[in-house]
C-alpha positions, 0 to 999 in steps of 0.5 A: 468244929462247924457243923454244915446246915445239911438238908432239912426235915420237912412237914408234908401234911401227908398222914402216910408220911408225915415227915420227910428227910431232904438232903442239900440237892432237895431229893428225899433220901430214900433210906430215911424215908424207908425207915420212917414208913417202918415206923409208921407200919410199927404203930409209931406216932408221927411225933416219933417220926419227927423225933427220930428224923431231927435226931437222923439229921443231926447225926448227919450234919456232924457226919459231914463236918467231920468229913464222912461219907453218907453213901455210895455217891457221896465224894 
């Protein structure tokens, strides 16, 4: 099985949102962006954000290699 280089996580230097989660087209996905603001609001370090948002986008990316749909937009 290949497993598609889905999106990325990237750093923003922005303490408010230390992590961001970027699909293929290059747009936050703004439920993963949601979710790491709850985190945060949580006491969460931003290692922890980073943690969970590597392990979102693997997630993701074997999601798209086998073929399922991430959303209402996704064919």
């Amino acid at each position: 099985m290949a497993v598609p280089r889905w999106g990325r996580l990237v750093e923003t230097g922005d303490r408010y949102e230390p992590y961001r989660l970027i699909d293929p087209d290059g747009a936050a996905v703004e439920a993963v962006a949601i979710y790491f603001q709850e985190l945060l609001a949580a006491g969460k370090a931003p290692s922890t954000v980073r943690s969970y948002g590597m392990n979102l986008l693997r997630w993701w990316r074997f999601l798209q290699a086998m073929d399922v749909p991430l959303g209402p937009s996704d064919p």
